[in-house]
N, C-alpha and C positions, 0 to 999 in steps of 0.2 A: 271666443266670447259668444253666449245662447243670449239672443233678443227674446224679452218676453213677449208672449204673444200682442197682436197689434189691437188697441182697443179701438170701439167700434166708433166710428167719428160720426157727422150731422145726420148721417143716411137712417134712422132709425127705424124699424118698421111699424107701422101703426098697429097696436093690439099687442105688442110685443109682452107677453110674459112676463117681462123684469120691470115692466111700468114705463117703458123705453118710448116715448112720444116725442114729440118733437116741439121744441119751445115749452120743453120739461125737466127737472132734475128736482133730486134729493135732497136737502138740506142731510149734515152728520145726524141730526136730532129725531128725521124719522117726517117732517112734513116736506111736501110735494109743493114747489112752488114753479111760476111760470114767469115767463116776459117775453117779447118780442120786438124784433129792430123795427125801429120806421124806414120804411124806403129811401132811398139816396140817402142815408143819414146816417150815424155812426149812435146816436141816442137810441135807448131804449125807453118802452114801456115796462113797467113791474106788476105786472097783473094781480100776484097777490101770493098768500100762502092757502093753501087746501089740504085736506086728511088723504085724500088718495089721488094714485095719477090721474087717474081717469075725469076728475073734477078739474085738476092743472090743463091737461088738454083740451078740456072744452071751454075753458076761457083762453086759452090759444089761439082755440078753433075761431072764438067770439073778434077777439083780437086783430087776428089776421085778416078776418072776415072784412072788418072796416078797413082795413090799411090797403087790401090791394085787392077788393072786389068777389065777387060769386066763383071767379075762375082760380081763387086759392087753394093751395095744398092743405087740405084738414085735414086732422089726426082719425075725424069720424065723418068722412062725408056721404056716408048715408043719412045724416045728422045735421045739415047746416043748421046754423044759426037763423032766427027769424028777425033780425036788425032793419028797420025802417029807414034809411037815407044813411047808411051806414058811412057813405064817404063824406061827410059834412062834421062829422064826430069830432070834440079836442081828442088831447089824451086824457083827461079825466074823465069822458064822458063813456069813452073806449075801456076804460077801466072798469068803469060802473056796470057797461053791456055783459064784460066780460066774467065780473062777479056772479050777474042775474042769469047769464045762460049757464055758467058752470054748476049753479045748484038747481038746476033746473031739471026736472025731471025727463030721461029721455023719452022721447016716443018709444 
């Protein structure tokens, strides 16, 4: 029996070609949506739907940013996010960051 080749699991590279970000996928229908786990926690955040990955990523980026500090993994961190007392955030509020940075124009 041939294994089909092994898909490629969490480790995605940032910039990846295929739209491959992390705390990113495809909806079948063609939009790019995002979400991110809360720390010790099995809940997620649902950030939202966006037309491209690269929009899903940077409210990832905005996401992550509040959840576990300056020293997170971004998909663009040439690029952090400019969040004001980011750890004090609900998850709604985290939501809303996450919307305004992803259409945000990059530097």
């Amino acid at each position: 029996m041939v294994r089909p080749p092994a898909r490629r699991g969490k480790g995605f590279a940032a910039g990846d070609s295929n739209g491959c970000y992390k705390g990113v996928r495809m909806r079948k229908w063609g939009k790019w949506v995002a979400e991110v786990r809360q720390p010790n926690s099995r809940e997620r955040i649902w950030l939202g739907s966006y037309g491209t990955a690269e929009e899903a990523a940077r409210a990832y980026d905005a996401a992550v940013f509040c959840l576990r500090g300056p020293g997170a993994a971004l998909n663009f961190p040439n690029d952090p996010p400019d969040i004001p007392s980011a750890s004090e955030l609900s998850p709604y509020e985290i939501q809303v960051a996450a919307s305004q940075h992803a259409h945000r124009v990059p530097a």
